[in-house]
N, C-alpha and C positions, 0 to 999 in steps of 0.2 A: 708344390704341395707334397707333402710323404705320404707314402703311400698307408693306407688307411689302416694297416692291418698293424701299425705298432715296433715299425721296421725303424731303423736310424737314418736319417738324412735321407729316406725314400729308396733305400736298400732293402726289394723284397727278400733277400737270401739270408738275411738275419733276424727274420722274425719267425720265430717259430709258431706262432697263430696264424701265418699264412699257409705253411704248410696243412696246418692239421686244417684250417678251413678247405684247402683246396685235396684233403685226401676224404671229408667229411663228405664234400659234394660231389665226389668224384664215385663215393660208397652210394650215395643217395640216387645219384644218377642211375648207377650199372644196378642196383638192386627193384628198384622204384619203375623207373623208366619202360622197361620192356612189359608190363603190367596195368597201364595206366591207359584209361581209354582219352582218345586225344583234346579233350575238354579237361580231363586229369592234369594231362602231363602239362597244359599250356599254365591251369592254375600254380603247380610245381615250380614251375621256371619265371612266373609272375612273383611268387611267394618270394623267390632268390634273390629276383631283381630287386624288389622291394626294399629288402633286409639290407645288403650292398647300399644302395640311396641311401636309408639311413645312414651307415656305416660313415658312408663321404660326405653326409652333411655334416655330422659328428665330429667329423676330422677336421673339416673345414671352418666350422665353427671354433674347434680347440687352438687352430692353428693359428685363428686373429686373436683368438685371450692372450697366446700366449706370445706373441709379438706386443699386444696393448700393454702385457703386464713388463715385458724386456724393457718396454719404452719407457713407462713410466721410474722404473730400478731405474735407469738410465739418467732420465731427469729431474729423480727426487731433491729438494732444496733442503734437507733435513735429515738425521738421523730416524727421530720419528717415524717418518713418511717410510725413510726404506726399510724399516719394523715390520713396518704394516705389510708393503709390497711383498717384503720376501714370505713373510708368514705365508699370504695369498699364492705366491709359488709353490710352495712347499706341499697347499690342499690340493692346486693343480694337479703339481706330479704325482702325486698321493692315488688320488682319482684318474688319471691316463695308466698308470699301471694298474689297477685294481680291474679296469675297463680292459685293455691291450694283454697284461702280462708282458712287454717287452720290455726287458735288463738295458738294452742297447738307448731306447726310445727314452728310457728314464736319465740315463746318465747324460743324453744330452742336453737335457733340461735341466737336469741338476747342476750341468758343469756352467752353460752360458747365460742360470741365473745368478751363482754366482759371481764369475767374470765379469758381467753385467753390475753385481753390488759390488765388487772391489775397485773398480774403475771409481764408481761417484763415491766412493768409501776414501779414495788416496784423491780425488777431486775435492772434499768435502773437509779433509786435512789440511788442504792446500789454502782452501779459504781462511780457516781458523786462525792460521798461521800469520796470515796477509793479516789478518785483523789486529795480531800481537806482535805487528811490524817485522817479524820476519821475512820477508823477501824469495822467493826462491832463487837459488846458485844456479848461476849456467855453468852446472855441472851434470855431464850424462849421467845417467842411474836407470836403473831397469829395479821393476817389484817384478818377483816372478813366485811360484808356487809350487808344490811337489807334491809328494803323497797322492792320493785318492784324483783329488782334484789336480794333480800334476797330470796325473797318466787321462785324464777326462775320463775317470770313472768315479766319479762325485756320486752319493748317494742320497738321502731323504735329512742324513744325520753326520754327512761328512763336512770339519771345522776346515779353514781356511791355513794351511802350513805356510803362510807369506815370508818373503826372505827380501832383500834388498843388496843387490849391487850396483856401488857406484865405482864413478872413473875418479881418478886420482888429484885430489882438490889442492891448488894453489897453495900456497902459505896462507894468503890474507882470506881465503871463502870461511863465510861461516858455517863451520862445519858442525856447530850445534844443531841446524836446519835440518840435517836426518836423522840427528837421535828425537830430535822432539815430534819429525813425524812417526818417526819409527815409534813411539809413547801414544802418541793421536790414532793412529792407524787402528794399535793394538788394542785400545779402550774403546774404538767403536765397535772393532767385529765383536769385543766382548759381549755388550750391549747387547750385539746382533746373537748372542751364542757363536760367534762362531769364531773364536779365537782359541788356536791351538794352543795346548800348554805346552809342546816342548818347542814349536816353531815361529817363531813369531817374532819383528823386527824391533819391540822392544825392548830386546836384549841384542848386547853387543856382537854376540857370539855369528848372530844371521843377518849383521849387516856390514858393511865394510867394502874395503876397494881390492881391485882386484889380486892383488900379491895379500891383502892380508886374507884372503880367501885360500892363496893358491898356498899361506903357510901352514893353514890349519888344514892342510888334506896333504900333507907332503910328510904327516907323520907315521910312521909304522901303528894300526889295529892292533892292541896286542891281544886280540882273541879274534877267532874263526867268525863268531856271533857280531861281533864289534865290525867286522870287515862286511860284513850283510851289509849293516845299521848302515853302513858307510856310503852304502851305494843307495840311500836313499835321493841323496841330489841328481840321480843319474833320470830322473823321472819329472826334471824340471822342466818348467812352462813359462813362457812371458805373460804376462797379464797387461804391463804398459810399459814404456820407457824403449831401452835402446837394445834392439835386435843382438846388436854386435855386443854388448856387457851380458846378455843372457846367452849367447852360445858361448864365448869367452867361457863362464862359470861352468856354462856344463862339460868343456870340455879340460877342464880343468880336473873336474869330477872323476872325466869318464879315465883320463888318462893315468887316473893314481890306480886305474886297476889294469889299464891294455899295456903302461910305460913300465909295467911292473909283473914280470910273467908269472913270477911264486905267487904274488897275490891273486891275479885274475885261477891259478888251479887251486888256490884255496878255498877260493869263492865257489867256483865249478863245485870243488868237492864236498863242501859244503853243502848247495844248495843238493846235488845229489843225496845227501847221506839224511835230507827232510823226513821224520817220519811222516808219515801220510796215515789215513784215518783207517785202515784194517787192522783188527786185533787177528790172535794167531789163528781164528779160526774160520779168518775170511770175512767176517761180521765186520760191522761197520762202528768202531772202537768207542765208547762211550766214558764221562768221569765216575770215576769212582765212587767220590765224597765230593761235598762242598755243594752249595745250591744247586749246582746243575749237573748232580747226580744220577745217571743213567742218559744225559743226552750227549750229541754229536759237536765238538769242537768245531762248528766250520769252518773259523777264521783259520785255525792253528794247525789242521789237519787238511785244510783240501784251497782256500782260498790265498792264503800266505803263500806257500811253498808254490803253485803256480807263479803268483804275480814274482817272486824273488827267482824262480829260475829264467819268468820269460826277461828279466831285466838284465840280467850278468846276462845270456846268449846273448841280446840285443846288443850288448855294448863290446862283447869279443869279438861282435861282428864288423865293429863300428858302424849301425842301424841309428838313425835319427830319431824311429820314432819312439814316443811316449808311453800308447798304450798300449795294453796286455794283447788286445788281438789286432793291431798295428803292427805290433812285435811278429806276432807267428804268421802275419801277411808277409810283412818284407823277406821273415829265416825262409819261409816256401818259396819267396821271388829268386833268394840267394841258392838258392838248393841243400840250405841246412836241414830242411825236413821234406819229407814226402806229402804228396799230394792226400794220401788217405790220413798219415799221420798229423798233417796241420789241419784236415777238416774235424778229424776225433778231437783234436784241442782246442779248437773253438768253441766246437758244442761242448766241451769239458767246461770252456770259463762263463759260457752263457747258461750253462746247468748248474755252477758253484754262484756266477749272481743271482740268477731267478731265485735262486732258495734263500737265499741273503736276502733282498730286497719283500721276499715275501715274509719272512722274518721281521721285518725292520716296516713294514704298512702294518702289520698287523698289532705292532708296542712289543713285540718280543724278543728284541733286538736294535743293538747300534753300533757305530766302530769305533765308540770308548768302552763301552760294553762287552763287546763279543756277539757272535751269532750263533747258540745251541737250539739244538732243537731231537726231539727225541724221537730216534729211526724209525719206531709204531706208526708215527704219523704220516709218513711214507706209503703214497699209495705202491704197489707191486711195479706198475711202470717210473714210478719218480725214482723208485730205491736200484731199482736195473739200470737208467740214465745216471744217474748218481755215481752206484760201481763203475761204471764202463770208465765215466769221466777220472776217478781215482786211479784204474788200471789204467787208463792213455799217458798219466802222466806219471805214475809207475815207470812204465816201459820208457820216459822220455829220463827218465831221473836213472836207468840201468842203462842206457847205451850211452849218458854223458859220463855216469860213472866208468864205464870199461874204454870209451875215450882215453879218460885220465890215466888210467892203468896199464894203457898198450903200450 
C-alpha cells in the first residue's frame, strides 16, 4: 500500500503533506501537551489516532478503485468502453490530488492510466486489422512515447506523443500493416482526446526502421532552439514491443548529441542562457499584453528550462533515466551535484508541478494551453517556495554556464 499521506510508490520523502502533517503534530504536541490534564491529553491522542484510521481507510479504499479501474482500461472490448474508463480516471486523479496535494502521487496515476489505455488502444488496432485481413508481420516493432508522459510526468490534460519503431522488414512483409496501424492508433487516441498533433504514428515522419530513424537525427539543427526540439526523443519510454528497438532509438537519439561535442555545448549553452521568470527587479516576471496579462508564464519561465536542462545533463552523463527527478537522483549518485544542491531541486520541480497541477484541477490551465497564474494569488509562503525554487535553478544554469566558459 502507499503510504497514505500522497507520497509516490509509498515514498514518504516526497510528499510534502507528510511533512507538514508531522511538523503540524509535532506543534500540537509540544504546545498542547504540557497543559492538558490526563483525560485531556488521552482524548488528544484518541482524536489523532482517529483521523490517521481514516486517512488509511481512505487510501486503501482509493488504492482497490484504482487497481479495479487499471483492470478494467486493461480489458475493455471497445473504444467506447475505454471512453468511459479513462474519463472515470481522470475524476480519480482529479479527487486524490485535490484530497493529498501530491504532484508525484498524480503523475503516477496519470502515467499507468495511460500506459494501461495505450496497450488495449494498439491491442484493439490489432483486432481491427485481423478483421480487414491484415495479419500481423513477424516483424519486431516497439510503440514507445516521449514528452510528459515519456519522462512519467503525465498530467490530468497530458496527449499521448506515440512513436513507432520497427526492425527491418523482408522484401515480401507487408509493410502497409504499420502505416494502417500507425492511421488506427492515431484515430483512436483522437477519440480518446489524446492524440498529439505533432507526434503521432500516423504520419510517416514517427515511424519507420531503424536506419531510417538513425537518418533523420544524423542531420545538423540549424538553430540553437531546433537542437533543444531535438532532444526531445531523449525522454523516450517503451509502452509495448521489443526492449532492444526502444533502447536502439534512444540511443541513437542520445548520441547525435554525446557523438557530437559542438552540439552537446550548444545545448549546455543553450539551456544555461534560459530566461527564467525574474524581472529586473527581483519580482516574479509577468505578460504584458494578450489574455494573460499581468500573470506568471509557468510553463516558459520556470517548468520548461528545468525539464530541458535536467534532460541534456542526463544524457552528457549517459543517465538512463526518464524522469526530471530520476534525472537529479542519478546526477547526485554520479557526483554531478551536491547533496543540498539536488535536495533544493527536487523541491524546485515538486514546487513548479504543485503549482501546474493546481492550476490544471482547478480549469485554469493545460499543456496545450499554458499554465499562468497571477503572483497575488501566491500566498507569502507559496511565493518564497517559488523564488527559492527559480534561484536553485538559477545558480544551476550559472555554474553550467561558467562550466562552458572555463
Amino acid at each position: 500500500m502507499s503510504i497514505f499521506l500522497g507520497s509516490e510508490r509509498g515514498d514518504i520523502v516526497t510528499s510534502r503533506p507528510a511533512k507538514e502533517l508531522l511538523s503540524d503534530l509535532d506543534l500540537i504536541m509540544t504546545e498542547q501537551a504540557p497543559y492538558l490534564l490526563p483525560a485531556e491529553h488521552q482524548a488528544l491522542l484518541e482524536g489523532i489516532t482517529r483521523d490517521l484510521r481514516e486517512e488509511l481507510a481512505w487510501q486503501d479504499e482509493s488504492t482497490l478503485r484504482r487497481a479495479a479501474l487499471l483492470k478494467r482500461l486493461a480489458e475493455a472490448t471497445g473504444i467506447a468502453e475505454l471512453e468511459l474508463e479513462f474519463s472515470e480516471s481522470r475524476s480519480m486523479a482529479k479527487e486524490y490530488f485535490i484530497r493529498r496535494r501530491s504532484p508525484l502521487a498524480l503523475h503516477a496515476f496519470c502515467n499507468d492510466s495511460r500506459d494501461t489505455l495505450l496497450e488495449s488502444v494498439i491491442r484493439l488496432a490489432e483486432q481491427q486489422l485481423g478483421h480487414e485481413g491484415l495479419d500481423k508481420p513477424d516483424i519486431p516493432h516497439a510503440w514507445c512515447v516521449t514528452g510528459s508522459l515519456g519522462r512519467k510526468e503525465a498530467t490530468l490534460t497530458t496527449t499521448c506523443e506515440l512513436l513507432l519503431v520497427q526492425g527491418k522488414a523482408p522484401s515480401s512483409a507487408p509493410v502497409d500493416w504499420f502505416a494502417r496501424m500507425g492511421e488506427i492508433v492515431t484515430a483512436h487516441l483522437a477519440r480518446l482526446g489524446l492524440s498529439s498533433s505533432t507526434i503521432n504514428p500516423a504520419s510517416v515522419h514517427w515511424r519507420g526502421d531503424l536506419a531510417a530513424w538513425r537518418e533523420r537525427y544524423a542531420e545538423q539543427p540549424s538553430s540553437a532552439w531546433q537542437l533543444l526540439g531535438a532532444t526531445n526523443l531523449c525522454d523516450l519510454r517503451l509502452i509495448s514491443g521489443s526492449t532492444q528497438l526502444a533502447e536502439s532509438l534512444r540511443t541513437i537519439v542520445c548520441a547525435n548529441l554525446t557523438a557530437h561535442p559542438a552540439r552537446l555545448q550548444t545545448a549546455l549553452r543553450s539551456i544555461a542562457s534560459l530566461p527564467l521568470g525574474f524581472d529586473f527587479f527581483g519580482r516574479l516576471k509577468v505578460e504584458k499584453s494578450g489574455i494573460n496579462k499581468g500573470k506568471f508564464n509557468l510553463l516558459q519561465f520556470a517548468l520548461l528550462p528545468l525539464v530541458l536542462t535536467f534532460r541534456v545533463l542526463a544524457v552528457k552523463s549517459y543517465l538512463p533515466a526518464t524522469s526530471t527527478m530520476a534525472r537529479i537522483r542519478q546526477l547526485l549518485d554520479e557526483g554531478a551535484l551536491g547533496v543540498d544542491q539536488a535536495g533544493k531541486l527536487l523541491r524546485t520541480y515538486h514546487e513548479f508541478a504543485r503549482c501546474a497541477l493546481q492550476l490544471e484541477v482547478s480549469g485554469s490551465g493545460s499543456e496545450s494551453e499554458g499554465f499562468f497564474f497571477e503572483p497575488d494569488d501566491l500566498s507569502k509562503e507559496e511565493e518564497a517556495r517559488f523564488k527559492q525554487g527559480l534561484e536553485s535553478l538559477f545558480n544551476l544554469q550559472r555554474i553550467i554556464f561558467q562550466s562552458i566558459e572555463a
